[in-house]
PDB file of N, CA, C and O in Angstrom:
ATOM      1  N   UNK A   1     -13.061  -6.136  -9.077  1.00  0.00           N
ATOM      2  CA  UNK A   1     -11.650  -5.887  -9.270  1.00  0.00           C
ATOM      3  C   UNK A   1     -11.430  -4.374  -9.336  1.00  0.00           C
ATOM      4  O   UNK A   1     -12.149  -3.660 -10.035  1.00  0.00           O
ATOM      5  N   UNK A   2     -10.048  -3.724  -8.320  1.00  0.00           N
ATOM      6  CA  UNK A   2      -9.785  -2.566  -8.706  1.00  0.00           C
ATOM      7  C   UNK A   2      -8.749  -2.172  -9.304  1.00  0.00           C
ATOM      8  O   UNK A   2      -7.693  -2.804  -9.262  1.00  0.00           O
ATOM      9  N   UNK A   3      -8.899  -1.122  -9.917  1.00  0.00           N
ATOM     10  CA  UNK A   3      -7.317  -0.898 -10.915  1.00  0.00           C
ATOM     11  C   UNK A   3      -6.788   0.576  -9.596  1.00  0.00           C
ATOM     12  O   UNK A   3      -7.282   1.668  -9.317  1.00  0.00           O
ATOM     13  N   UNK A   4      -5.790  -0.057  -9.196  1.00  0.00           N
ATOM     14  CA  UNK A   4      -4.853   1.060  -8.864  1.00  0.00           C
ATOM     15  C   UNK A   4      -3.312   0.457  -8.796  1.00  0.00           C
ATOM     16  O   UNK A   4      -2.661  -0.587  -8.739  1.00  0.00           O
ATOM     17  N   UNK A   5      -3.195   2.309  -8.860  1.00  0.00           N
ATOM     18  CA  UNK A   5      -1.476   2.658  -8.782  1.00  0.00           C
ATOM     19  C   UNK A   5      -0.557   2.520  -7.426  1.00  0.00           C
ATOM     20  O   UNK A   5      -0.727   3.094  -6.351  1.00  0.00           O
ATOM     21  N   UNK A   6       0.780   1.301  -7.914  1.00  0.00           N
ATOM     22  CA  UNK A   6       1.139   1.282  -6.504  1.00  0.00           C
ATOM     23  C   UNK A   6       2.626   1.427  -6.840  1.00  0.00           C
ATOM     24  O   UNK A   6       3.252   0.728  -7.637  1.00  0.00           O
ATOM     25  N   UNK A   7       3.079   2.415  -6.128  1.00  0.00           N
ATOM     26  CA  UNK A   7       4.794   2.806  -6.554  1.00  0.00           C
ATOM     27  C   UNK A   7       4.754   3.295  -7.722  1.00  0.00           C
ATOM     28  O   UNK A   7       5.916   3.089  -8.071  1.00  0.00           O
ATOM     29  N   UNK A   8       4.160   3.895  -8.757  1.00  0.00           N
ATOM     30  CA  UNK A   8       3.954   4.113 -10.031  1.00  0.00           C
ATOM     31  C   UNK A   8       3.258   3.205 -10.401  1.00  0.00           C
ATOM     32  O   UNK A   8       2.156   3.743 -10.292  1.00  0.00           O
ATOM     33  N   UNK A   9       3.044   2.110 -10.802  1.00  0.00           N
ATOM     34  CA  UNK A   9       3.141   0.700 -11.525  1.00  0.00           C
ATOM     35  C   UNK A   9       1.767   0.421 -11.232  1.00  0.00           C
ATOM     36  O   UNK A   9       1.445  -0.142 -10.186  1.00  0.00           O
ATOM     37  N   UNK A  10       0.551   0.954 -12.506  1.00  0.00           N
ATOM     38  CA  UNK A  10      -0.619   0.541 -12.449  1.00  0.00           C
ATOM     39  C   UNK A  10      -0.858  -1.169 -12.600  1.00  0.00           C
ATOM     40  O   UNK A  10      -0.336  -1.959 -13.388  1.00  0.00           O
ATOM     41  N   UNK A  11      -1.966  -1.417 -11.400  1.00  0.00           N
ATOM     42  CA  UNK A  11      -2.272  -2.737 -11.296  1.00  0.00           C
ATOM     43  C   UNK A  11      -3.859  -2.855 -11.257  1.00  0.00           C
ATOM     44  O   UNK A  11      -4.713  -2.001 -11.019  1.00  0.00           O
ATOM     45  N   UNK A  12      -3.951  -4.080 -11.543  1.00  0.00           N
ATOM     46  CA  UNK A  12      -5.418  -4.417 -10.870  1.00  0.00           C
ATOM     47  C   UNK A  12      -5.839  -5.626 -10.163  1.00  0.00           C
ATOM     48  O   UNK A  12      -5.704  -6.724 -10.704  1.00  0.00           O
ATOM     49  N   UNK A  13      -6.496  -5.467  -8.627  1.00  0.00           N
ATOM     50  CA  UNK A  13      -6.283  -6.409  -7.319  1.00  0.00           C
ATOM     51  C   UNK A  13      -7.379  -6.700  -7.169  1.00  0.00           C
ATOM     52  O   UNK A  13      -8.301  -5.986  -7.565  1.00  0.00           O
ATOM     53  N   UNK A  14      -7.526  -7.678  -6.637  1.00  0.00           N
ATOM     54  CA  UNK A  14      -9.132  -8.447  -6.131  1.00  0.00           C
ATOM     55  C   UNK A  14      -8.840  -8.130  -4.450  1.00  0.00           C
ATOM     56  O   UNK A  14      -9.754  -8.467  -3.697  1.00  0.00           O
ATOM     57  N   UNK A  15      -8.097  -7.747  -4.072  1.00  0.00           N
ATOM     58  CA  UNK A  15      -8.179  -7.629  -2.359  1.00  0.00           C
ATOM     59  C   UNK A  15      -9.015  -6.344  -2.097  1.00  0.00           C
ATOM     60  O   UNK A  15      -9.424  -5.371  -2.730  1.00  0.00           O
ATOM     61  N   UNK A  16      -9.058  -6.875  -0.756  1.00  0.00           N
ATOM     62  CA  UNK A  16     -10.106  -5.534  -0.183  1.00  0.00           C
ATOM     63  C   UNK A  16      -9.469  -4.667   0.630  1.00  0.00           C
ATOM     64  O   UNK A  16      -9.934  -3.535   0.765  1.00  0.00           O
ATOM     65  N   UNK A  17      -8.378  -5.030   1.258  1.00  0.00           N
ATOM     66  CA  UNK A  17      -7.696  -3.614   2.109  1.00  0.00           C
ATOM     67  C   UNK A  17      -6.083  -3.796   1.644  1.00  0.00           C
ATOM     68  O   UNK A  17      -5.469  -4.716   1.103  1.00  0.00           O
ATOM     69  N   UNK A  18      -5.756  -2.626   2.066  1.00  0.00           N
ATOM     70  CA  UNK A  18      -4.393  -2.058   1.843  1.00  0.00           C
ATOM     71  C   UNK A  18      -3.496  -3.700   2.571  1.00  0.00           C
ATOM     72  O   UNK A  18      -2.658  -4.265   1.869  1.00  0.00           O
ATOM     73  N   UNK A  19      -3.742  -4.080   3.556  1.00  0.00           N
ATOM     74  CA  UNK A  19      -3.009  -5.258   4.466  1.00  0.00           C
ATOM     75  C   UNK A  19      -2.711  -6.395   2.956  1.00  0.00           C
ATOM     76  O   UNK A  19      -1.718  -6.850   2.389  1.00  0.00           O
ATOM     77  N   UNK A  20      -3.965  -6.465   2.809  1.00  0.00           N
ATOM     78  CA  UNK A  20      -3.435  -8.044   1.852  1.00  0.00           C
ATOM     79  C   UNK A  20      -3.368  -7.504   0.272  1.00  0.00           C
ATOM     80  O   UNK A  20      -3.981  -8.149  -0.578  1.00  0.00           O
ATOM     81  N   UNK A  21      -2.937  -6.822   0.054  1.00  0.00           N
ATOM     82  CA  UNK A  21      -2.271  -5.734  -1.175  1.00  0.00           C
ATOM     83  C   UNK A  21      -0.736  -5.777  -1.032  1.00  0.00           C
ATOM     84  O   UNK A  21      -0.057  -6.486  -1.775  1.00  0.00           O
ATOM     85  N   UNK A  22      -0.341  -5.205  -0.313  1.00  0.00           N
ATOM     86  CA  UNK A  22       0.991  -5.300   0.591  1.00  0.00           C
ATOM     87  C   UNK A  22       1.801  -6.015   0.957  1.00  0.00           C
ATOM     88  O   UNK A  22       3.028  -5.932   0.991  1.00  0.00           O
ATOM     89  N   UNK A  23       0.819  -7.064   1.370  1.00  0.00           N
ATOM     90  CA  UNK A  23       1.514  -8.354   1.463  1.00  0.00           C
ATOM     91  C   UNK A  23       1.706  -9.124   0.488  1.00  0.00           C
ATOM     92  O   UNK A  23       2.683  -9.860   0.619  1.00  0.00           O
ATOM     93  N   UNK A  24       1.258  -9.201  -0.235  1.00  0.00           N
ATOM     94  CA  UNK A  24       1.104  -9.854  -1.643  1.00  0.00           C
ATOM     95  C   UNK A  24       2.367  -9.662  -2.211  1.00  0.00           C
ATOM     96  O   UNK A  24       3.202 -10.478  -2.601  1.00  0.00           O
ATOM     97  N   UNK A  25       2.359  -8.208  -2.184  1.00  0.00           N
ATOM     98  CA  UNK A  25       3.332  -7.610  -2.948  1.00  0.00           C
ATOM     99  C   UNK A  25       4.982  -7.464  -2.359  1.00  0.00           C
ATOM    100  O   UNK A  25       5.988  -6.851  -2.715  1.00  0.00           O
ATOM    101  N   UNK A  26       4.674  -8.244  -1.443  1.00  0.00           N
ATOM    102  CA  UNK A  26       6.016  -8.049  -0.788  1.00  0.00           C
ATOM    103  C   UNK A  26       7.037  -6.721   0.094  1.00  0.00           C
ATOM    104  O   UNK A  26       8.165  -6.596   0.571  1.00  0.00           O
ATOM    105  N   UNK A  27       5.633  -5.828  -0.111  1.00  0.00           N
ATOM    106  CA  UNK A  27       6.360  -4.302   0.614  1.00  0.00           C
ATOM    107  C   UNK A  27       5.835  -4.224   1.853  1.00  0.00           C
ATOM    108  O   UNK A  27       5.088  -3.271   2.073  1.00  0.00           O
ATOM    109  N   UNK A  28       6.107  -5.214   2.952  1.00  0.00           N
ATOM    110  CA  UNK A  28       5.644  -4.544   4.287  1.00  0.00           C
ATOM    111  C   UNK A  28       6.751  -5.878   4.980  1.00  0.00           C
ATOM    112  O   UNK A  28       6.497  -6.671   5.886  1.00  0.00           O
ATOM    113  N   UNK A  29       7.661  -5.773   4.384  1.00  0.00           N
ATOM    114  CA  UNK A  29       9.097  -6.466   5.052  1.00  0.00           C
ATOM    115  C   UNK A  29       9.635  -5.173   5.582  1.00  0.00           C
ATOM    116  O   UNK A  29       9.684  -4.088   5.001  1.00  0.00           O
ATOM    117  N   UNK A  30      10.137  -5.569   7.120  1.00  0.00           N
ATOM    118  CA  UNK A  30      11.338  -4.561   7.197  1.00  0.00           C
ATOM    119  C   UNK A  30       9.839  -2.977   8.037  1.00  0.00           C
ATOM    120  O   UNK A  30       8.610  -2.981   8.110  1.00  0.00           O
ATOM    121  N   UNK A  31      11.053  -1.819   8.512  1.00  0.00           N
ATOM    122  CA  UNK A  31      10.046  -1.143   8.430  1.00  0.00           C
ATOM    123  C   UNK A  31       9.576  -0.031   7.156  1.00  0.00           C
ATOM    124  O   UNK A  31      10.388   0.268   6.281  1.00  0.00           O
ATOM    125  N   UNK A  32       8.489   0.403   7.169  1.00  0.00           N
ATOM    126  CA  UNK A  32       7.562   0.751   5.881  1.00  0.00           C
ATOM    127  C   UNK A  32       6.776   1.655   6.638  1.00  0.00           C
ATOM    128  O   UNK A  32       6.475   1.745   7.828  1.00  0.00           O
ATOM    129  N   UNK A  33       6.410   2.607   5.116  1.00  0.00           N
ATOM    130  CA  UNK A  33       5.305   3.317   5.669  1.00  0.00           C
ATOM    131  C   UNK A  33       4.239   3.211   4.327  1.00  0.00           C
ATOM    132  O   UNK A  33       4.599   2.754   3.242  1.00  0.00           O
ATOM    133  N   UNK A  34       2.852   3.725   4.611  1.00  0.00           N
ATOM    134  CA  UNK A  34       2.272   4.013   3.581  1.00  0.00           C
ATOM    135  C   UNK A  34       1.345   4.946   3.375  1.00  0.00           C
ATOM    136  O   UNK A  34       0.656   5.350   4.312  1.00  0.00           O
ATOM    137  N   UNK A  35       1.217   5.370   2.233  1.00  0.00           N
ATOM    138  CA  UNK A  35       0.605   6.568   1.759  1.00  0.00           C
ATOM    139  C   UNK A  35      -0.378   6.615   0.759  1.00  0.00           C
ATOM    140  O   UNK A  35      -0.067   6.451  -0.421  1.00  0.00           O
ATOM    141  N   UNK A  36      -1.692   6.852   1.161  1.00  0.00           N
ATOM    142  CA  UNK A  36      -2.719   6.294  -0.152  1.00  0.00           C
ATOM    143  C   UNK A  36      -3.298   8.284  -0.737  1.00  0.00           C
ATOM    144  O   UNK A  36      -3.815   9.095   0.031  1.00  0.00           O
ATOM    145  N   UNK A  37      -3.053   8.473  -1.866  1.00  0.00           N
ATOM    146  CA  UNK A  37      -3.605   9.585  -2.345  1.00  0.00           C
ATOM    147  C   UNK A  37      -3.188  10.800  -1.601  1.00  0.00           C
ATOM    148  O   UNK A  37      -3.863  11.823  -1.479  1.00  0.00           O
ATOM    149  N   UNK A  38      -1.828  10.546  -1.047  1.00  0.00           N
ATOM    150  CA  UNK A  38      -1.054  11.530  -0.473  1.00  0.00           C
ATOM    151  C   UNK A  38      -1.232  11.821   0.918  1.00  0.00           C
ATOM    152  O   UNK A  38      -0.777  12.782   1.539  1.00  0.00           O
ATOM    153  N   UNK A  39      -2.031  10.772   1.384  1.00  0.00           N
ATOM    154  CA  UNK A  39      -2.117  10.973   3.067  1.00  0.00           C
ATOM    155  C   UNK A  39      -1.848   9.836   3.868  1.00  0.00           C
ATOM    156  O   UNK A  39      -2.480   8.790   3.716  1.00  0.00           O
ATOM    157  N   UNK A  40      -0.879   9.980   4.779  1.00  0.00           N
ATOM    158  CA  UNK A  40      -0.459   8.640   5.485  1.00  0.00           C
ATOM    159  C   UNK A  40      -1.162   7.851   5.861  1.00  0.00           C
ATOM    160  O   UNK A  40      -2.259   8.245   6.256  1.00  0.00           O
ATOM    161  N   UNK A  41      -0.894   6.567   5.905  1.00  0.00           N
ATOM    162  CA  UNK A  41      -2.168   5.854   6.801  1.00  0.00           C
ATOM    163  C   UNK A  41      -1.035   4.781   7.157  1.00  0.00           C
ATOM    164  O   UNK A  41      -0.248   4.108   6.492  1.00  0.00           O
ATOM    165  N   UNK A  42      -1.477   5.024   9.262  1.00  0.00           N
ATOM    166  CA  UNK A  42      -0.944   4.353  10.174  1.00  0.00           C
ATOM    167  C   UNK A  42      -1.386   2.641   9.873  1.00  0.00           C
ATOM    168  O   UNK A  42      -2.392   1.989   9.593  1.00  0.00           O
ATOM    169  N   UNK A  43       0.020   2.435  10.124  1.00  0.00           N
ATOM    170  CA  UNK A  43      -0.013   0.802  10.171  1.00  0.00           C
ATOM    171  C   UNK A  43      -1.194   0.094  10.653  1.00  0.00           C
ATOM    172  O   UNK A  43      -1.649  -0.803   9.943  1.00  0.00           O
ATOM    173  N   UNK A  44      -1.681   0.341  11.625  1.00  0.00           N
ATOM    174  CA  UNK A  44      -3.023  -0.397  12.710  1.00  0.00           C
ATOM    175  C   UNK A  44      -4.343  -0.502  12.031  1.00  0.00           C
ATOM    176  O   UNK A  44      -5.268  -1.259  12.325  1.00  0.00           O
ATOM    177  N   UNK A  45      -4.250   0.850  10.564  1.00  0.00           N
ATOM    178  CA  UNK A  45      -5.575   0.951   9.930  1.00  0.00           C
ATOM    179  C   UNK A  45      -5.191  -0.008   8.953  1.00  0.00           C
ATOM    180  O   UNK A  45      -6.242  -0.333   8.401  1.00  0.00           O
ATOM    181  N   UNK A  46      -4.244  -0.634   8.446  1.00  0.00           N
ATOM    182  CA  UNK A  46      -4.104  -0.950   7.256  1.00  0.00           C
ATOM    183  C   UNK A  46      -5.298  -2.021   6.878  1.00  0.00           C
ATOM    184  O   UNK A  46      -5.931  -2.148   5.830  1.00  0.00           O
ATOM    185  N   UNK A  47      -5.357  -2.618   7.905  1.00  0.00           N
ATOM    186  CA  UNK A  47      -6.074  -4.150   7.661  1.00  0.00           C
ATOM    187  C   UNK A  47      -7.361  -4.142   8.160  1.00  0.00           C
ATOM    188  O   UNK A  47      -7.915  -5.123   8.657  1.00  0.00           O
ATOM    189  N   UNK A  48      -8.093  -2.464   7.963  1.00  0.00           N
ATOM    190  CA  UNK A  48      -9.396  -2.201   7.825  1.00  0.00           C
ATOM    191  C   UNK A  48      -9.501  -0.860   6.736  1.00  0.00           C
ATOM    192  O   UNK A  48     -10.487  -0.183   7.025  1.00  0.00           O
ATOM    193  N   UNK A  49      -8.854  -0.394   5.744  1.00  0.00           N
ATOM    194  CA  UNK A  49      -8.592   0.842   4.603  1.00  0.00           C
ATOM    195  C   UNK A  49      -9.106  -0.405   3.877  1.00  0.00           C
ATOM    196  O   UNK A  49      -8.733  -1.573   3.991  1.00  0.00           O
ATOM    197  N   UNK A  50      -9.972   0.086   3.171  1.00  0.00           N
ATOM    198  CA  UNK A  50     -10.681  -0.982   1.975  1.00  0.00           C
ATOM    199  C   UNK A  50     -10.307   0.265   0.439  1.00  0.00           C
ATOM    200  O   UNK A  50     -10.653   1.405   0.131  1.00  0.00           O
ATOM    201  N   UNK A  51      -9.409  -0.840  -0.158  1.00  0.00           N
ATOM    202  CA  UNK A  51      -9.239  -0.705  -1.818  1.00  0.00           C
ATOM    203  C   UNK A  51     -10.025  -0.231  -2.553  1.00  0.00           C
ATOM    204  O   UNK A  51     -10.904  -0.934  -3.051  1.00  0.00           O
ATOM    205  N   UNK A  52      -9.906   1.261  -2.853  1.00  0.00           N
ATOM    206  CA  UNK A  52     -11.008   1.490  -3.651  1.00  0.00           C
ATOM    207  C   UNK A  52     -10.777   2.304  -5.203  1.00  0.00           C
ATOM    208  O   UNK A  52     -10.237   3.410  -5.235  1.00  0.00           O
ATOM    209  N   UNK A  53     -11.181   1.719  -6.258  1.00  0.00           N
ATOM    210  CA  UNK A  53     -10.680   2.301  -8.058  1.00  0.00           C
ATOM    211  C   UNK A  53      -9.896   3.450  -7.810  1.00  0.00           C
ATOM    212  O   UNK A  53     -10.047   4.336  -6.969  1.00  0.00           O
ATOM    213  N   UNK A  54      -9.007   3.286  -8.708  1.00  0.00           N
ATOM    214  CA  UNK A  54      -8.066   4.540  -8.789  1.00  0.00           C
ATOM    215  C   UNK A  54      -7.060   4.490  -7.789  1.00  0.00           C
ATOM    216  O   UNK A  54      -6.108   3.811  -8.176  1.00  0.00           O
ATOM    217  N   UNK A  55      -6.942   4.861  -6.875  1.00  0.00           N
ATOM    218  CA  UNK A  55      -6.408   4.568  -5.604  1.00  0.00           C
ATOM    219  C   UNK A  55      -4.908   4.665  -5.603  1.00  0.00           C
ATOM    220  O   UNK A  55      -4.441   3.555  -5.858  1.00  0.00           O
ATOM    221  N   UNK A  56      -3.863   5.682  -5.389  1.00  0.00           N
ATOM    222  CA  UNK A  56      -2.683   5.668  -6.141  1.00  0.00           C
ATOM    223  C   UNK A  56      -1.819   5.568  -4.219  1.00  0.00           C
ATOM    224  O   UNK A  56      -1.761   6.305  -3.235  1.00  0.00           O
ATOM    225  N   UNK A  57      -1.393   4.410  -4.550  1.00  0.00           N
ATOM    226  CA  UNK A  57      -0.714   4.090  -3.261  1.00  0.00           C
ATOM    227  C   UNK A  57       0.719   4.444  -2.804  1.00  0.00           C
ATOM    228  O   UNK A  57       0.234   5.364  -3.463  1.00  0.00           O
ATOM    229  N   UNK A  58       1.659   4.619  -2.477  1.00  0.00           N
ATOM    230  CA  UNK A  58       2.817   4.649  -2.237  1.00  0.00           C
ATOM    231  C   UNK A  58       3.148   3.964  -0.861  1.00  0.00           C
ATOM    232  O   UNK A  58       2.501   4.208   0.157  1.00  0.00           O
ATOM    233  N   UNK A  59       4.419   2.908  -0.917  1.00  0.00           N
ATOM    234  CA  UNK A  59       4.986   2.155  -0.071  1.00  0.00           C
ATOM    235  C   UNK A  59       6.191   2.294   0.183  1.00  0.00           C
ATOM    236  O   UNK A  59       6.905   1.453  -0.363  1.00  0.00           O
ATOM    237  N   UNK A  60       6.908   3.343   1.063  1.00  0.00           N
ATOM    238  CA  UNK A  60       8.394   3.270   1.421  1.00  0.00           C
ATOM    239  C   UNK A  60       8.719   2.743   2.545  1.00  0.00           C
ATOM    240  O   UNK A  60       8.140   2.842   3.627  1.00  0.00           O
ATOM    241  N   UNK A  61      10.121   1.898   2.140  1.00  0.00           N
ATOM    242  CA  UNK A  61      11.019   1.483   2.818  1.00  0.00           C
ATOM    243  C   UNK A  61      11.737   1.845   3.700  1.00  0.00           C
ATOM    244  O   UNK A  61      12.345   2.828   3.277  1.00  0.00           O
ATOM    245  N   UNK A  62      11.964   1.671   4.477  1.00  0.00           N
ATOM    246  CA  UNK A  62      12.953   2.736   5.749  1.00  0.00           C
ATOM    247  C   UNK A  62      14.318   2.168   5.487  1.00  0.00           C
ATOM    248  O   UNK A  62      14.391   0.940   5.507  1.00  0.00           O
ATOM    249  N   UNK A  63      15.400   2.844   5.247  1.00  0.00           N
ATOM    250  CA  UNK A  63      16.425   2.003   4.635  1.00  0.00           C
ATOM    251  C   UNK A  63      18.078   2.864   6.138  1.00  0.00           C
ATOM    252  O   UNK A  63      18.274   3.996   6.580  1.00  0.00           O
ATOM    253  N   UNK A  64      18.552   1.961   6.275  1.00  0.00           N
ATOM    254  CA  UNK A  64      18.940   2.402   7.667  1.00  0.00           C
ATOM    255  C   UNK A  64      20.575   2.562   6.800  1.00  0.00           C
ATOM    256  O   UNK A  64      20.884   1.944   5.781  1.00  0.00           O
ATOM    257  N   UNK A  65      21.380   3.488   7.491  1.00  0.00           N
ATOM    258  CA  UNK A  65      22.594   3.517   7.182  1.00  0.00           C
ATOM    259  C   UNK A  65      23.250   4.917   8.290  1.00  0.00           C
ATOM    260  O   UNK A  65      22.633   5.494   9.185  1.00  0.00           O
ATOM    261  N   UNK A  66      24.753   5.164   7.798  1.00  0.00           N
ATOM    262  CA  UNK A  66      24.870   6.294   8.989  1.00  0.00           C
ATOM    263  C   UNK A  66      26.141   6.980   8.043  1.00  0.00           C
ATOM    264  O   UNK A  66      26.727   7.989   8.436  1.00  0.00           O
TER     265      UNK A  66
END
């Protein structure tokens, strides 16, 4: 089990990559980006980036308006 931070909001996950973290959690509706320890990581890697302690994630929303 790892303990990390996702949006602020320390957790702790039994998954192994960023993909089924995400999904779980309901933030990869819509378009999204994400950011692990302050460096982007493209969509295509998500569902090979393996979860690792500490790990402070960020998940934004693309929110459309004009």
């Amino acid at each position: 089990m790892s303990t990390v931070t996702v949006n602020g909001k320390v957790m702790q996950t039994t998954h192994q990559t960023l993909e089924l973290l995400i999904n779980e959690l309901a933030l990869s509706q819509g378009r999204f980006a994400v950011e692990v320890d302050g460096e982007l990581v493209p969509k295509s890697q998500l569902n090979q980036f393996a979860i690792q302690d500490g790990m402070i994630i960020e998940v934004v929303q693309a929110v459309g308006g004009g």
